[in-house]
C-alpha positions in Angstrom: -38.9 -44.4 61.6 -42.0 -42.7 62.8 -43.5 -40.0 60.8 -44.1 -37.3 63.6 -43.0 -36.6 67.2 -43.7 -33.8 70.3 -40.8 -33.8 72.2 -40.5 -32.2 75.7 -36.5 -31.3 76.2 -34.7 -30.1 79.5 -31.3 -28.7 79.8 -28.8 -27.8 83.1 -25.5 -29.0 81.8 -24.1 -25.6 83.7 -25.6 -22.5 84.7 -28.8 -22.3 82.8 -32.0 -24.3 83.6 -34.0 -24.5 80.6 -36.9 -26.8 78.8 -38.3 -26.9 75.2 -41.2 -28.5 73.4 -40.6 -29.3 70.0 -42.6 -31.0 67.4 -41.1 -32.5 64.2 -43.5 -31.5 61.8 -44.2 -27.4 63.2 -40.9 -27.1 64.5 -40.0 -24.8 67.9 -43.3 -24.8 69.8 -42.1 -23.5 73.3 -38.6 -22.9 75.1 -37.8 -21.4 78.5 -34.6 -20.3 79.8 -33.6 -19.5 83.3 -29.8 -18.0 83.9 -28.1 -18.0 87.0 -25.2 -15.3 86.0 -26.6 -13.2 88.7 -26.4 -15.6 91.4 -22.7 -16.9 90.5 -21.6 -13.3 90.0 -20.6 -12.4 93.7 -18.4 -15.5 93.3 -16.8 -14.5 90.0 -18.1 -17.6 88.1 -20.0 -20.7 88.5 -20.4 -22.7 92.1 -21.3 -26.4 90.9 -23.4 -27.0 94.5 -25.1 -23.8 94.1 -26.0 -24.4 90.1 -27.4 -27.8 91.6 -29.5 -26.2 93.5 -30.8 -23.5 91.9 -32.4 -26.2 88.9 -34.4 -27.9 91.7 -35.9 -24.9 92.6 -36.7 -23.4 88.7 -37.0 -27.0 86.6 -40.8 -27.7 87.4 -41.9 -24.3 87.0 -40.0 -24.1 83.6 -41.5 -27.6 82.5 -45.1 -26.1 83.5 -44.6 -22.5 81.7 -43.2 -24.5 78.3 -46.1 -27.0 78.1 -48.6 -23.8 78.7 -46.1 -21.8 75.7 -46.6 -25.0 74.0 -50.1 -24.9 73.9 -49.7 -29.0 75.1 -50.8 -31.5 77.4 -48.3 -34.1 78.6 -50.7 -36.9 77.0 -49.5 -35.1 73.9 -45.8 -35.6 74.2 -44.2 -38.8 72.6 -41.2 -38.6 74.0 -38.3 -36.8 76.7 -34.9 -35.4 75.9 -32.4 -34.2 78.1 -29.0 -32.9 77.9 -26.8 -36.3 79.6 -23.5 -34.6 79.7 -20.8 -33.2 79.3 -21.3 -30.4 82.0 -21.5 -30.3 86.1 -22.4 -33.9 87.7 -24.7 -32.4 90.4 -26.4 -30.1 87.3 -26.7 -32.8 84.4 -28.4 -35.3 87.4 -31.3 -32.6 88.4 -32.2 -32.8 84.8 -31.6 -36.5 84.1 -33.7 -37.6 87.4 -36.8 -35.2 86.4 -36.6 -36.0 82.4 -36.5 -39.8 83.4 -39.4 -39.3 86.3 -41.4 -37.4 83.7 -41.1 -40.2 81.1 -41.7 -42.9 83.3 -45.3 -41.4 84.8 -46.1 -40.7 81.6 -45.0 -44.1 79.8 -43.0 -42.2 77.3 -39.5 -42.8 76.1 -36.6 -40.9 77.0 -33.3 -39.7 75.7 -30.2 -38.4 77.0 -28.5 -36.1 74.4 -24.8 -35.0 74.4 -24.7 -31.4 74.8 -22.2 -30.8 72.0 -24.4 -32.4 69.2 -27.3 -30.2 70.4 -24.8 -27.2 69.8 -23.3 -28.7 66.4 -27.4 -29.2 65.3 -28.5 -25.5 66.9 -28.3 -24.1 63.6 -31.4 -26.5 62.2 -33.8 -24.6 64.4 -33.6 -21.7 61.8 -35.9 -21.3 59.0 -32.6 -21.8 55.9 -30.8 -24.5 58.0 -27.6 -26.0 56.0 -27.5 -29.1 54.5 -25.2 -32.1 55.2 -22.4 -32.4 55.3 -20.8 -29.5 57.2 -17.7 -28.3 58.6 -19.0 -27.2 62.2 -17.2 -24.7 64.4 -18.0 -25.3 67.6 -16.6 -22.3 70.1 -17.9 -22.0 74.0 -16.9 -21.8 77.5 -15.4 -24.9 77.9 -15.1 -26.3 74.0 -12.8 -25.2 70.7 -13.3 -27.9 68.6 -13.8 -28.5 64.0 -16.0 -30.9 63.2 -17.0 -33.0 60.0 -20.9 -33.1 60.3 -21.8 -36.1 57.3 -25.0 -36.3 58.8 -27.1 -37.1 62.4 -24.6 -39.0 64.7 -21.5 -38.8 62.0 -19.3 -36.5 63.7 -15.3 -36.2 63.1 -13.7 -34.4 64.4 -11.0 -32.5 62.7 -8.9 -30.1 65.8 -9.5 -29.4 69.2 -8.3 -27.5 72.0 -5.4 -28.7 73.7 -5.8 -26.6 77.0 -7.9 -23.6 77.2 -11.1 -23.1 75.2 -11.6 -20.0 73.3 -14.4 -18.9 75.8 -12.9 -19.8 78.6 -10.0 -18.0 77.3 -12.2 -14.8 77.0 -13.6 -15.4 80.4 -9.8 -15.7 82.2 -8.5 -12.6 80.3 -11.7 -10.5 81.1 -10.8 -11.2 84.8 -7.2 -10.4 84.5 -8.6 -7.0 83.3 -10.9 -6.5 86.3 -14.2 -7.0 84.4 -17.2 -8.1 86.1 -18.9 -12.0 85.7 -19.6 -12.6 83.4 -16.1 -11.9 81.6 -16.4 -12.9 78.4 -19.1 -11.0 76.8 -17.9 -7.8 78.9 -14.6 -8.2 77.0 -16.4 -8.5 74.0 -18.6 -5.3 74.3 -14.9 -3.5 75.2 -13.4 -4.7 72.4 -15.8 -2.9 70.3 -14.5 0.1 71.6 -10.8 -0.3 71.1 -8.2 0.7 68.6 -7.4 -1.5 65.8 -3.5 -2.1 65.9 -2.1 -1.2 69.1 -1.4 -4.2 70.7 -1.0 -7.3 68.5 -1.0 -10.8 70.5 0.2 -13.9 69.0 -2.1 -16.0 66.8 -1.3 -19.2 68.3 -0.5 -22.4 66.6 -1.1 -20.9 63.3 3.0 -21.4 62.7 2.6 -24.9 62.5 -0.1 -27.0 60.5 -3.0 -29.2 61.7 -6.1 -27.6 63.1 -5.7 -27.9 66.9 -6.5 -25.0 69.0 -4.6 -23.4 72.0 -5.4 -20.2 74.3 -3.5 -20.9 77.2 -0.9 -18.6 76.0 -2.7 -16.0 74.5 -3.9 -15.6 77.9 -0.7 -15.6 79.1 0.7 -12.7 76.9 -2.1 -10.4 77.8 -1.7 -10.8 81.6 2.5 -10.0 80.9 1.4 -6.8 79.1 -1.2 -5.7 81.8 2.1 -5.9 84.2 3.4 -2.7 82.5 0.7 -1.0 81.4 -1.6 2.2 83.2 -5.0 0.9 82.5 -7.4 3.7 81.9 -10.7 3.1 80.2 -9.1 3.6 76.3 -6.2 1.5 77.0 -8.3 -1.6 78.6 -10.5 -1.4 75.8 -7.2 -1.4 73.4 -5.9 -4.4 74.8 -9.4 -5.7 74.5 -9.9 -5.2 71.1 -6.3 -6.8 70.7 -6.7 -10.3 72.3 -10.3 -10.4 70.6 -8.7 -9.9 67.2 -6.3 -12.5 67.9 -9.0 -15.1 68.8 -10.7 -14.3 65.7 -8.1 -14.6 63.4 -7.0 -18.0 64.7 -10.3 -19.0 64.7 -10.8 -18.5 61.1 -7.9 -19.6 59.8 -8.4 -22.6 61.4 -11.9 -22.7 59.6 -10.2 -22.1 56.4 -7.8 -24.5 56.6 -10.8 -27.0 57.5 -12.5 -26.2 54.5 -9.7 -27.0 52.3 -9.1 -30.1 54.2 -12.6 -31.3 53.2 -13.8 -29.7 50.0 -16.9 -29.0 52.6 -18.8 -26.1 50.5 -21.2 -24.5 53.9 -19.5 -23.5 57.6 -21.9 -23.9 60.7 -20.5 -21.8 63.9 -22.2 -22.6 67.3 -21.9 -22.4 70.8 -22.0 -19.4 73.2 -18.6 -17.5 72.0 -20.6 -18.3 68.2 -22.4 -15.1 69.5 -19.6 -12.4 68.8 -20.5 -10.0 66.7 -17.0 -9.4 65.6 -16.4 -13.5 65.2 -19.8 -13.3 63.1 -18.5 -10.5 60.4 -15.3 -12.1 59.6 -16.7 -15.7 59.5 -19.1 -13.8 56.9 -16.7 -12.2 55.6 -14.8 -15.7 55.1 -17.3 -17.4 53.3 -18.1 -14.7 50.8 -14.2 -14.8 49.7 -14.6 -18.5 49.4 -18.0 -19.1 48.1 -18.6 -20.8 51.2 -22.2 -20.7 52.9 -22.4 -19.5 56.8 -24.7 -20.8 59.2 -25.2 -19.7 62.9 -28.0 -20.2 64.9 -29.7 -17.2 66.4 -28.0 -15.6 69.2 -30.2 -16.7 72.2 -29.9 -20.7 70.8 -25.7 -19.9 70.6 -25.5 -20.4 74.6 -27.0 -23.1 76.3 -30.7 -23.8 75.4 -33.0 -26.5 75.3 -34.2 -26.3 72.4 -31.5 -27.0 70.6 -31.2 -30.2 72.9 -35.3 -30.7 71.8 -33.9 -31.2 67.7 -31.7 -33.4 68.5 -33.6 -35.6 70.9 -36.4 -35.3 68.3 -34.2 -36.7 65.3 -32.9 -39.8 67.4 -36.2 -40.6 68.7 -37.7 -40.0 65.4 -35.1 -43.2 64.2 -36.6 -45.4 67.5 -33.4 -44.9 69.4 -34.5 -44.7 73.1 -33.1 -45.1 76.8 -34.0 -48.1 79.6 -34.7 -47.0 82.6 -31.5 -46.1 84.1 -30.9 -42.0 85.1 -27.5 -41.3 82.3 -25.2 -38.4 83.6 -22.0 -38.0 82.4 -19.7 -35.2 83.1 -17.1 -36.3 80.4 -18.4 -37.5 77.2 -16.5 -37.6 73.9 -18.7 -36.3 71.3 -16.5 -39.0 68.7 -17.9 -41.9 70.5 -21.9 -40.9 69.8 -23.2 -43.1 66.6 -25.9 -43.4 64.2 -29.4 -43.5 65.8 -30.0 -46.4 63.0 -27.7 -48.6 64.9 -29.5 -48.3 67.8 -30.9 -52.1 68.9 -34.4 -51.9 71.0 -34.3 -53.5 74.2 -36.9 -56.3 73.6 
């Protein structure tokens, strides 16, 4: 294992071009983030050829403004990370091509790292980041999923969603209310405005054990209410306030039920829904009636980032775990299948 390493990182799994320097010894040096939201918005959410697109026209500039944050030259860098999937083919290949390029005329290594273990690390970015092993709560636009973190590359994972993710649950709802792109944090600002009580959804799957998660038809019983309902500005933000308490209480008892599942004594929540500020205080709230620590990242590393993809490319290239030469995109990739970096064999 090498003692120290400056890692450059790039990320455009989706909608967001960003890059990152990191170095293992002074921690976040740089990161840059570029959203698209205001692009996708005429279309009511994201167009995979436009996202494309839009990274080949902001990567370079990003890579240039980080290294300059950075305060680094590229002979500086010892290695490249960049997010390999899951996310949009056309996005997670702009990224992959340049990360590889970059390494190559630099004769650096590389590493493609799965966008879900950059999210489930996020949280060791801050300065009290929990200690293994975890029970990680993992909540975003298109993942619901519990985790067992025993350590870098030990993942299990304990429930998952079964058809819509929480987020994108959030995201469908908002639109069935007539709230602007993006939905889900709209909803969420709403919600903040409603009354407590006057429309209770169902808390699915909570009848039955197991920690699986399913939205579809929460979704579902907010659109059949809207059907009868006048929808003036208190009573949108009523139902609001409704389908977000709903997703918060199913969300933490399913984190409660993990922690008694695994005797795990510290609860890490991550990814962009992770944000909430309502999800935030009862997650808290949670972990002071258990004697359970809470970790989240800080709000602008809870959506897509790279620096949270710069930790974890750091770590595995730290432990000599490396690419060849080929360019790795994947827009499926079960986060179960990633190992170990130690079991990584060189190519001699």
């Amino acid at each position: 294992m090498r003692e120290r390493m400056r890692v450059l990182a790039i990320e455009t799994s989706c909608d967001e071009t960003a890059a990152a320097v990191y170095d293992s010894d002074q921690g976040l040096l740089a990161h840059q983030l570029y959203s698209q939201v205001a692009m996708h918005a005429q279309y009511g959410g994201v167009v995979p050829e436009l996202a494309s697109r839009d990274h080949v026209r902001k990567i370079i500039p990003l890579l240039d403004a980080a290294l300059k944050q950075a305060d680094t030259s590229r002979q500086e860098l010892d290695g490249v990370a960049y997010t390999a999937g899951p996310g949009l083919i056309g996005a997670l290949l702009v990224g992959a091509a340049v990360a590889r390029s970059f390494a190559l005329a630099n004769g650096i290594p590389a590493l493609g790292v799965h966008h879900l273990e950059g999210h489930l690390l996020a949280p060791m970015l801050e300065a009290n980041p929990p200690e293994y092993p975890f029970v990680a709560l993992l909540v975003s636009g298109g993942h619901t999923l519990l985790a067992e973190v025993a350590g870098l590359g030990e993942y299990r994972i304990l429930g998952s969603t079964m058809d819509d993710a929480a987020g994108e649950a959030f995201d469908k709802t908002a639109k069935a209310m007539g709230l602007p792109y993006p939905g889900g944090p709209a909803l969420a600002q709403l919600a903040e405005r409603g009354t407590p009580g006057r429309f209770t959804f169902p808390r699915p799957m909570l009848d039955r054990p197991g920690l699986d998660f399913s939205f579809s038809g929460l979704k579902t019983a907010v659109v059949v209410t809207l059907r009868d309902l006048t929808l003036d500005d208190q009573t949108r933000a009523d139902v609001a306030r409704g389908f977000q308490d709903a997703v918060i209480a199913t969300l933490a008892a399913k984190c409660a039920r993990a922690l008694d599942q695994t005797g795990v004594r510290t609860l890490v929540v991550a990814g962009g829904v992770g944000a909430n500020r309502a999800l935030r205080a009862r997650l808290l709230e949670l972990g002071e009636q258990r004697g359970v620590k809470v970790c989240y990242p800080r709000p602008e590393f809870c959506t897509d980032n790279a620096a949270m993809i710069a930790y974890a490319g750091c770590q595995r290239l730290l432990r000599g775990q490396h690419d060849d030469l080929s360019i790795r995109a994947m827009a499926r990739w079960p986060i179960d299948t990633l190992t170990r970096p130690e079991t990584f064999n060189p190519i001699s």
